[in-house]
N, CA, C and O atoms as a DFTB+ gen file, in Angstrom:
540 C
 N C O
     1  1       0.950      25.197      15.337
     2  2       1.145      23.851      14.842
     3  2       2.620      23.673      14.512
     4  3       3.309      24.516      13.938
     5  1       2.985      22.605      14.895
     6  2       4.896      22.125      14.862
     7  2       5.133      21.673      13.731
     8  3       4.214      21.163      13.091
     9  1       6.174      21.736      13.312
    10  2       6.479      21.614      11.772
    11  2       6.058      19.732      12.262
    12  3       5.560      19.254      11.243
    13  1       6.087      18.932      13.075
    14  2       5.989      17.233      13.130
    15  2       4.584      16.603      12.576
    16  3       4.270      15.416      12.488
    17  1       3.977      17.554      12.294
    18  2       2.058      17.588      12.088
    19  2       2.326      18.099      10.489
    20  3       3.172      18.917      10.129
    21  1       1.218      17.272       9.525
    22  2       0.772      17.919       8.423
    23  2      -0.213      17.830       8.186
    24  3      -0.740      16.822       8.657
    25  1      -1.087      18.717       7.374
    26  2      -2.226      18.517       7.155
    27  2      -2.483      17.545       6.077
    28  3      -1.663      16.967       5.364
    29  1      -3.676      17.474       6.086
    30  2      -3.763      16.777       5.063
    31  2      -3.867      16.370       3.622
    32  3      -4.107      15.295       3.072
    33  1      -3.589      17.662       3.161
    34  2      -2.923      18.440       1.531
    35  2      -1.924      17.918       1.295
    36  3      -1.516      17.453       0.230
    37  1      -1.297      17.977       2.641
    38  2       0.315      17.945       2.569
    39  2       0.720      16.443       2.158
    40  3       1.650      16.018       1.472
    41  1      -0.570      15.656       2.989
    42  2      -0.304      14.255       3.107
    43  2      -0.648      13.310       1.569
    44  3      -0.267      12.316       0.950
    45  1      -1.423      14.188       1.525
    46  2      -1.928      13.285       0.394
    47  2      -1.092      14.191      -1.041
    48  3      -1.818      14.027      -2.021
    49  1      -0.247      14.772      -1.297
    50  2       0.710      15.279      -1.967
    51  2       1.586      14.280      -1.909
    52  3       1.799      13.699      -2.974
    53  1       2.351      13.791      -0.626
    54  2       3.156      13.291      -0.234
    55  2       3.245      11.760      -0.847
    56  3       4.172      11.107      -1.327
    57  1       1.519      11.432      -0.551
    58  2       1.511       9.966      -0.553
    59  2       0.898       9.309      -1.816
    60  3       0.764       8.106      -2.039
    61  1       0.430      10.751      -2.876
    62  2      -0.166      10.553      -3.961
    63  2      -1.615       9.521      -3.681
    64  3      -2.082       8.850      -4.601
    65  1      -2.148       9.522      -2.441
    66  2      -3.427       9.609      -2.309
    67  2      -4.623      10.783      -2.280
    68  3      -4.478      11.967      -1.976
    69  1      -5.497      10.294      -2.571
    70  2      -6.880      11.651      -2.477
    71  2      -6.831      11.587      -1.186
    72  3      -6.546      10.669      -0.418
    73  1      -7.290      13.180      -0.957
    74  2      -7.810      13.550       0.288
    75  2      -9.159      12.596       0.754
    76  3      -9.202      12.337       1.957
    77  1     -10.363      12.006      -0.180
    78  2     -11.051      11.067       0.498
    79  2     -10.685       9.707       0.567
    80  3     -11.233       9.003       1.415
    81  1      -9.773       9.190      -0.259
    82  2      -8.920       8.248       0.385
    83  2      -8.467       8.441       1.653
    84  3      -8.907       7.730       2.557
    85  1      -7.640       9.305       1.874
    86  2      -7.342       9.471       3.183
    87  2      -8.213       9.066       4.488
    88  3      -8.097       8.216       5.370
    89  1      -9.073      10.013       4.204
    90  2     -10.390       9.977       5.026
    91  2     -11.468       8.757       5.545
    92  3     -12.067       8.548       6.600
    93  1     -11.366       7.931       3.957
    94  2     -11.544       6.772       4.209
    95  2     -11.005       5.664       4.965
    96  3     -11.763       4.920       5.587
    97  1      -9.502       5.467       4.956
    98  2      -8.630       4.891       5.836
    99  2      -8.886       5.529       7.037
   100  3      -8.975       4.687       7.931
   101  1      -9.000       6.341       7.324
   102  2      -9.702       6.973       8.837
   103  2     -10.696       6.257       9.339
   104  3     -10.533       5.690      10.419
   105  1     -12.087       6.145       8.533
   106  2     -13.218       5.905       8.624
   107  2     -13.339       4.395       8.959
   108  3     -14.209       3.842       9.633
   109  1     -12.123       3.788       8.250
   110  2     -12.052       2.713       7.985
   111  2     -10.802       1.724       9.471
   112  3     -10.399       0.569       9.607
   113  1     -10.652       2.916      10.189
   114  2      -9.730       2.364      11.411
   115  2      -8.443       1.825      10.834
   116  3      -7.831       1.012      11.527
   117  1      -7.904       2.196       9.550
   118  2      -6.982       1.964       9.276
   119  2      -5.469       3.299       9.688
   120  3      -4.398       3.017      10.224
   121  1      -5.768       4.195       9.376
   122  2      -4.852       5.257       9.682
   123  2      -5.491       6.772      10.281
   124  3      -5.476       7.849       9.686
   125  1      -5.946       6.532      11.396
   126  2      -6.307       7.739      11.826
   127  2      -5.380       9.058      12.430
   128  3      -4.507       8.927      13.288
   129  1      -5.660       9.986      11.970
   130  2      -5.115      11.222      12.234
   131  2      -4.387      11.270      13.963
   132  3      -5.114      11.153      14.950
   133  1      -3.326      11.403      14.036
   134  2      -2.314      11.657      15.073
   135  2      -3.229      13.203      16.089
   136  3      -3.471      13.346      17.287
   137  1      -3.401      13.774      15.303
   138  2      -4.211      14.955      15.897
   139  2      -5.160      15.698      15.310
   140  3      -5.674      15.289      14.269
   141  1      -5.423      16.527      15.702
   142  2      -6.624      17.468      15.252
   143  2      -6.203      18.891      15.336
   144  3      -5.802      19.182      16.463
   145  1      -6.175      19.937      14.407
   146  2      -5.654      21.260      15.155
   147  2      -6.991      21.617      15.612
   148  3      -8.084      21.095      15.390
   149  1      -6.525      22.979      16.540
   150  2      -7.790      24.035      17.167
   151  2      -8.949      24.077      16.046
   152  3     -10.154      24.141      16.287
   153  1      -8.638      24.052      15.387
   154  2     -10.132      24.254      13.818
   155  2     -10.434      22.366      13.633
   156  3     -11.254      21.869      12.861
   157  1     -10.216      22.187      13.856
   158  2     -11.020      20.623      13.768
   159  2     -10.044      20.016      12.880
   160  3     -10.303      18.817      12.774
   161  1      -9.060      20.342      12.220
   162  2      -8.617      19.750      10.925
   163  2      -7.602      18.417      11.080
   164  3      -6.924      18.374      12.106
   165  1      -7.476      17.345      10.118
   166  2      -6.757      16.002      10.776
   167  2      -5.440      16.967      10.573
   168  3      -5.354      18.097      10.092
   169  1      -4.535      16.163      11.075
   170  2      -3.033      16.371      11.534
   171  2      -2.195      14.905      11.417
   172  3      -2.412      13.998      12.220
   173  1      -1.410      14.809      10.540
   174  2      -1.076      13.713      10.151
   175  2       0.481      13.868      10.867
   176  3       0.966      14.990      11.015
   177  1       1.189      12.672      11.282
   178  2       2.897      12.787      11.694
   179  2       3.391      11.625      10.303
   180  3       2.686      10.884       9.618
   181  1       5.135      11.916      10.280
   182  2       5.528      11.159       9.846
   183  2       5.356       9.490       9.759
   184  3       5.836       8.862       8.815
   185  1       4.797       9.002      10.585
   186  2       4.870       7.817      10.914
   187  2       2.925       7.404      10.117
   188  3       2.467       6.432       9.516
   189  1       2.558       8.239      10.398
   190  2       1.183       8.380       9.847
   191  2       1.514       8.066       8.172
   192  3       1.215       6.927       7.813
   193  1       1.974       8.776       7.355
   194  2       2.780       8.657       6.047
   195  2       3.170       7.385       5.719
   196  3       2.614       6.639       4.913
   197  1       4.284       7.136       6.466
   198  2       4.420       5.631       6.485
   199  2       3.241       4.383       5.989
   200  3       3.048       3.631       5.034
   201  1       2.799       4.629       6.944
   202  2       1.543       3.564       7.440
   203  2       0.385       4.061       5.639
   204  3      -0.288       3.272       4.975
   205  1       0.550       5.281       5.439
   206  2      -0.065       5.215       4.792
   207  2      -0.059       4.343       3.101
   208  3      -0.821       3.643       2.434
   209  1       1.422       4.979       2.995
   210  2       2.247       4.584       2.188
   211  2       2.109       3.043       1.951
   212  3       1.698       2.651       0.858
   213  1       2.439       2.158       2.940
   214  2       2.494       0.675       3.145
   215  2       0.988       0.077       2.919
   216  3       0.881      -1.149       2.913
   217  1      -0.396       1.028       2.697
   218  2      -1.417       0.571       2.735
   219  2      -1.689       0.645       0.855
   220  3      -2.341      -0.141       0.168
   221  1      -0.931       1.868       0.426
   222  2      -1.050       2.059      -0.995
   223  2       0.158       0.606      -1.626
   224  3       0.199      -0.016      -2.687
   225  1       0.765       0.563      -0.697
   226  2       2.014      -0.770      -1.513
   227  2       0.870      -1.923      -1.776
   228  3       0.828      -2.669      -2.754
   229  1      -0.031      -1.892      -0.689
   230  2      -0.971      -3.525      -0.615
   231  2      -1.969      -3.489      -1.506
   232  3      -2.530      -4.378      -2.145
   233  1      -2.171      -1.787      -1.430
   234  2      -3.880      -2.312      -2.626
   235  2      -3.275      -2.951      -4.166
   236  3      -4.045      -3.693      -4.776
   237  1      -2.179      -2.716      -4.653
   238  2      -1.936      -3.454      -6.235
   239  2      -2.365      -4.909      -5.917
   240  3      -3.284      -5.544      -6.434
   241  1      -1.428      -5.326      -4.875
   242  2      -1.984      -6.791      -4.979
   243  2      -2.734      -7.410      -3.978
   244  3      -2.508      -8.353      -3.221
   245  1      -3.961      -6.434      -4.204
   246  2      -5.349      -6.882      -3.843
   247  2      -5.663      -7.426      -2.199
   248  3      -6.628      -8.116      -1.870
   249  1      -4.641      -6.946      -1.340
   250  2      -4.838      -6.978      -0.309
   251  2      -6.207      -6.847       0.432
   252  3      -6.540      -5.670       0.564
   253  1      -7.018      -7.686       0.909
   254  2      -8.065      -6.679       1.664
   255  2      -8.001      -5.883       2.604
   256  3      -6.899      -5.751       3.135
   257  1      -9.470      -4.875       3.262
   258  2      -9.077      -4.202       4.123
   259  2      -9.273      -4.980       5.550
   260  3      -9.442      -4.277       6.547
   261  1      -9.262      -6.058       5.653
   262  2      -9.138      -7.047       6.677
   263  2      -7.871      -7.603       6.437
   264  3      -7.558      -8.476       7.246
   265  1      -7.154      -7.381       5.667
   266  2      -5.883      -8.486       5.844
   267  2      -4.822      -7.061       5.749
   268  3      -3.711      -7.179       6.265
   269  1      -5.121      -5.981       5.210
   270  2      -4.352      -4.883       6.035
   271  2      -4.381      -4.572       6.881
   272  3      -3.324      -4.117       7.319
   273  1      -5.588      -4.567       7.772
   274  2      -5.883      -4.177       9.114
   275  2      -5.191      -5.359       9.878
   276  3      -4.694      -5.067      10.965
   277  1      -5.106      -6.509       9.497
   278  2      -4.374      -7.297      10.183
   279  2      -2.862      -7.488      10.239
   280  3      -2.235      -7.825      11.243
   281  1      -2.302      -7.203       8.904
   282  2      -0.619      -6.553       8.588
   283  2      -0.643      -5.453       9.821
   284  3       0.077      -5.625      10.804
   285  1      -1.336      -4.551       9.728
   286  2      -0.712      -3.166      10.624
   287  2      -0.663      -3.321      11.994
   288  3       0.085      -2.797      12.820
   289  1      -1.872      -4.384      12.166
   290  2      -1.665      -4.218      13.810
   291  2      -0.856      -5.653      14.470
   292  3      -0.834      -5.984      15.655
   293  1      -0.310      -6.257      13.476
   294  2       1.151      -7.295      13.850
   295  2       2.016      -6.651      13.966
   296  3       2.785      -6.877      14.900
   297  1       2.293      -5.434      12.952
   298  2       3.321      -4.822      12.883
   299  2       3.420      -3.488      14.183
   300  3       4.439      -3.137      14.777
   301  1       2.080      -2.968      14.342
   302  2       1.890      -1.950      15.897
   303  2       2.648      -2.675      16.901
   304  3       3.614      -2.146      17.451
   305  1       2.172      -4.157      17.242
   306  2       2.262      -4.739      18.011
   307  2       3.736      -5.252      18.027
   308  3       4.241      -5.600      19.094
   309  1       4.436      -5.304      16.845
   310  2       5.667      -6.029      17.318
   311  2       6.495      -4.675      17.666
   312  3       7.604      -4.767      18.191
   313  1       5.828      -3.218      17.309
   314  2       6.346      -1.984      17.910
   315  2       6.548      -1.954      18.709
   316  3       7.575      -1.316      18.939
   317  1       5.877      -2.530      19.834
   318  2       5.156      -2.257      21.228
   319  2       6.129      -2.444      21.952
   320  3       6.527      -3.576      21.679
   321  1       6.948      -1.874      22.953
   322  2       7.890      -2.660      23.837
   323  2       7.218      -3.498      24.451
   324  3       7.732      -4.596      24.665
   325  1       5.706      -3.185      24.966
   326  2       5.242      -3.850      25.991
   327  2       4.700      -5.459      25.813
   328  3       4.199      -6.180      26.677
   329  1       5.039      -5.822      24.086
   330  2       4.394      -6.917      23.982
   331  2       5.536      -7.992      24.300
   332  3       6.757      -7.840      24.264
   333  1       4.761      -9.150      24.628
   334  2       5.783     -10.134      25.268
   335  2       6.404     -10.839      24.399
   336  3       5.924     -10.881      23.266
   337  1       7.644     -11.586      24.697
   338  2       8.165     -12.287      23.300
   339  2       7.328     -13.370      22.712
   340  3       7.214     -13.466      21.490
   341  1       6.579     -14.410      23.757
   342  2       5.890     -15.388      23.140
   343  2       5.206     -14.718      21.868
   344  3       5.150     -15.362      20.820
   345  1       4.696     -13.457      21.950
   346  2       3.287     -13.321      21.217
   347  2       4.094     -12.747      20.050
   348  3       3.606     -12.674      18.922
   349  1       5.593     -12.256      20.398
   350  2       6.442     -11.638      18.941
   351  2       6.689     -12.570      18.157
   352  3       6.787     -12.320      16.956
   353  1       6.859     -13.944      18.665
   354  2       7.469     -14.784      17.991
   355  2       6.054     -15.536      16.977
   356  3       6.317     -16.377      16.118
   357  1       4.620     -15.088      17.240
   358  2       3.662     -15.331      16.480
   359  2       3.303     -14.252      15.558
   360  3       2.783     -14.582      14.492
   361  1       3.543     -12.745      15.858
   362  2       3.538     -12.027      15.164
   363  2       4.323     -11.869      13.858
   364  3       3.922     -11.350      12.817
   365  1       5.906     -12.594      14.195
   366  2       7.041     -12.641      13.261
   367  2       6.566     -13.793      12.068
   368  3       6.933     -13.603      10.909
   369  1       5.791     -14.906      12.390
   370  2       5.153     -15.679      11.927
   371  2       3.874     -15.486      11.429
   372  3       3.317     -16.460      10.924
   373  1       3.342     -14.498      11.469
   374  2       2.268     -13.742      10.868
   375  2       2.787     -13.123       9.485
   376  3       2.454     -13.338       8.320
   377  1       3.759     -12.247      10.083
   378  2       4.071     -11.507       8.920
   379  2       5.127     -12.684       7.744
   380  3       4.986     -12.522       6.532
   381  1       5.867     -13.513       8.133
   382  2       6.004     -14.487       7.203
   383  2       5.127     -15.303       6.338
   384  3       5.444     -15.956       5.344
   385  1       3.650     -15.111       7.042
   386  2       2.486     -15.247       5.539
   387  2       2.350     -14.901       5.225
   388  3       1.744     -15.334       4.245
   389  1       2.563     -13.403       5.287
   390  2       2.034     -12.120       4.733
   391  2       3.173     -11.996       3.437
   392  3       2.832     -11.931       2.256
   393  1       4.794     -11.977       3.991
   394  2       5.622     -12.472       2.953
   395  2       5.120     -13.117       1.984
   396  3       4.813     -12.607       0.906
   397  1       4.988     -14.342       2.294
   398  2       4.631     -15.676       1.007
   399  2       3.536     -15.477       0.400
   400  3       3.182     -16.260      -0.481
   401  1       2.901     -14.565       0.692
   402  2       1.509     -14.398      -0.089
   403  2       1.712     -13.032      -0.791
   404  3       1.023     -12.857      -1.795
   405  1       2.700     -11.861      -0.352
   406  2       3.234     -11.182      -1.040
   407  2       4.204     -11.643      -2.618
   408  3       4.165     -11.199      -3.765
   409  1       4.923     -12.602      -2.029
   410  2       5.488     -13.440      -3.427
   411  2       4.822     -13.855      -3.828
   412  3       5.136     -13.761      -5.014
   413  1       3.586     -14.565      -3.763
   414  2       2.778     -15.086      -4.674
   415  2       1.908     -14.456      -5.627
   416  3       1.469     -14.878      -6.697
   417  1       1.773     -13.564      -5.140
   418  2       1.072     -11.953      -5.751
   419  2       1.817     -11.832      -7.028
   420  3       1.441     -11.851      -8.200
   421  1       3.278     -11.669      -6.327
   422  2       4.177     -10.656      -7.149
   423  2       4.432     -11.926      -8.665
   424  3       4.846     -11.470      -9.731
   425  1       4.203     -13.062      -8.562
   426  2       4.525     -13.858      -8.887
   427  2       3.758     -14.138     -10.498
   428  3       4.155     -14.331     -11.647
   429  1       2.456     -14.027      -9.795
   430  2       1.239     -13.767     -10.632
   431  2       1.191     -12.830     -11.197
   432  3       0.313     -12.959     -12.050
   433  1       1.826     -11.488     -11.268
   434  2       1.830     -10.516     -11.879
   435  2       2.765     -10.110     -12.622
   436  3       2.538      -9.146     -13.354
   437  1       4.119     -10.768     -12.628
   438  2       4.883     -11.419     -13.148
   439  2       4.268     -12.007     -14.424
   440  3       4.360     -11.482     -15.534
   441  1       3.603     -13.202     -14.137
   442  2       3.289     -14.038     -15.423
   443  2       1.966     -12.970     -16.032
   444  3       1.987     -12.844     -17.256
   445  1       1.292     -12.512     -15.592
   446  2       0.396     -11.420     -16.272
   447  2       1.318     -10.547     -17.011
   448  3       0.790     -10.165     -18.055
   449  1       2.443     -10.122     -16.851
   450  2       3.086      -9.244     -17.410
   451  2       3.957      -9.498     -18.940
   452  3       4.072      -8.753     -19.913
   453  1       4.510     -10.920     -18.663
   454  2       5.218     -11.671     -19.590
   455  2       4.119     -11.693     -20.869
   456  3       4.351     -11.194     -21.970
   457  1       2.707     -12.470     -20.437
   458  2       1.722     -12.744     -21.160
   459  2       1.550     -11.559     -21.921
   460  3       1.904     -11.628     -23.098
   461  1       1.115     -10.559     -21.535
   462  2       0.827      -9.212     -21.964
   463  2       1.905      -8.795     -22.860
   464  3       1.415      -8.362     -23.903
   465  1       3.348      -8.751     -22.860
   466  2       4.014      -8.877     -23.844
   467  2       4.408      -9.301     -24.583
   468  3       5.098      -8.814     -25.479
   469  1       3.941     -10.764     -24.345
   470  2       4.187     -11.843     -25.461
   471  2       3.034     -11.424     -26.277
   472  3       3.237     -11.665     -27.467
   473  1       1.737     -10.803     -26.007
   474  2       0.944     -10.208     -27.095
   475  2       1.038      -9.280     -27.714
   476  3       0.769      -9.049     -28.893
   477  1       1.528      -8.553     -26.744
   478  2       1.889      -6.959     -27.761
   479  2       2.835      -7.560     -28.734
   480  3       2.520      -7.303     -29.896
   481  1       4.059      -8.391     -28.579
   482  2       5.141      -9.006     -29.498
   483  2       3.996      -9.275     -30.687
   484  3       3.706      -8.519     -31.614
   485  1       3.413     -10.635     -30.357
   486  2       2.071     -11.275     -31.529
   487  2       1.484     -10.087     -32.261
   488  3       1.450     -10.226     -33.484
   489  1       0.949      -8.794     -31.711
   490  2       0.451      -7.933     -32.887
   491  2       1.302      -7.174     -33.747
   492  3       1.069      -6.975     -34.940
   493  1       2.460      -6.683     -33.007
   494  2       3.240      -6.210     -33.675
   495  2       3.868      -6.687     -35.152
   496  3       4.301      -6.207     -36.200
   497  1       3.551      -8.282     -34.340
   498  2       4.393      -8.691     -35.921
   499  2       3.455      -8.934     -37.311
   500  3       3.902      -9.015     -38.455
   501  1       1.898      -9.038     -36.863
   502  2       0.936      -9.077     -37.467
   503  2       0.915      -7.759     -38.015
   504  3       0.836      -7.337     -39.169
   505  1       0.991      -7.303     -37.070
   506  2       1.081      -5.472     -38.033
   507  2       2.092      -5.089     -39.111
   508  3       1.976      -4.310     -40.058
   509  1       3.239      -5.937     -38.665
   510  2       4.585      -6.013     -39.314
   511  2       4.509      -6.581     -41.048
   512  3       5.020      -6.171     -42.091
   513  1       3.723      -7.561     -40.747
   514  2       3.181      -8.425     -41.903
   515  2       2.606      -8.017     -42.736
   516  3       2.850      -8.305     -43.908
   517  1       1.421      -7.014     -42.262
   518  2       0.837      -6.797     -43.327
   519  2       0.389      -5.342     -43.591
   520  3      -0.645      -4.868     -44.061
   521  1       1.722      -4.715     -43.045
   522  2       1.892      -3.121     -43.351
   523  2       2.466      -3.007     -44.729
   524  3       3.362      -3.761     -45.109
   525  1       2.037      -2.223     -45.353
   526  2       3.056      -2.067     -46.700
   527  2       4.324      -1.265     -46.609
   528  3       4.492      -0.376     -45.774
   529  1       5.376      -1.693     -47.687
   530  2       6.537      -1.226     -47.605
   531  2       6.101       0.753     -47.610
   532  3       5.076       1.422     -47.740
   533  1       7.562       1.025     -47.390
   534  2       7.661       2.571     -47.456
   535  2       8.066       2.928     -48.440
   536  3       8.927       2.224     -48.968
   537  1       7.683       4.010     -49.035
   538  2       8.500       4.438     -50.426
   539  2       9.591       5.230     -50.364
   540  3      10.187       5.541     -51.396
C-alpha cells in the first residue's frame, strides 16, 4: 500500500470523524473509498479527506444529505474537464445558492449567538446583584 492511500483510522483522526460516520457517508453515496486493500479494508486518498472535510463544514448548518449530495456533485462536475461550458456556467450558478444560503445560515447563527450572550450578560448581572459582598 502507497503512502497516497489511508486507512481509515488514519482518516477519521484526520477529519475528527467516527469511523461509522465515515462508513455512513459511504453507505450514503456521499464519499466512497478510492480503494480497497488485498484484506477488504476502505482506502481513503487525499482528495477523499477533502470531500470529507467539506461534508463536516455543512452538517453545523444543517445542510441535508440531499443538498450535500447535490453541492458535491456540482462541484465533481465543474472538476470534470469533460463537462461543457454551457452546463459550467449552471453549475457556477448552483453553487452561488449554495453561497447565499450559506450566508444565511451563518447569519442566523450569528444572531443565535449575540442572543445567547446578551443572556449570559442578563444573569450575570442578576447574580451580580444579589451575591453578597466579600469580606
Amino acid at each position: 500500500m502507497g503512502s497516497e492511500h489511508m486507512q481509515i483510522g488514519e482518516v477519521a483522526e484526520r477529519t475528527g470523524l467516527s469511523l461509522r460516520t465515515i462508513r455512513y457517508y459511504g453507505e450514503v453515496a456521499l464519499v466512497e473509498p478510492s480503494a480497497r486493500s488485498r484484506g477488504g479494508f476502505r482506502l481513503y486518498t487525499e482528495s477523499d479527506v477533502e470531500r470529507l472535510l467539506l461534508i463536516k463544514r455543512m452538517k453545523p448548518l444543517e445542510f441535508s444529505l440531499e443538498e450535500t449530495r447535490d453541492l458535491l456533485g456540482a462541484l465533481d462536475r465543474l472538476e470534470a474537464p469533460e463537462t461543457p461550458r454551457h452546463e459550467r456556467d449552471g453549475l457556477l450558478a448552483r453553487l452561488d445558492m449554495f453561497e447565499a444560503a450559506i450566508e444565511a445560515r451563518c447569519a442566523a447563527l450569528r444572531k443565535q449567538l449575540d442572543m445567547a450572550a446578551e443572556f449570559a450578560d442578563r444573569l450575570r448581572e442578576q447574580k451580580s446583584k444579589h451575591s453578597s459582598p466579600a469580606s
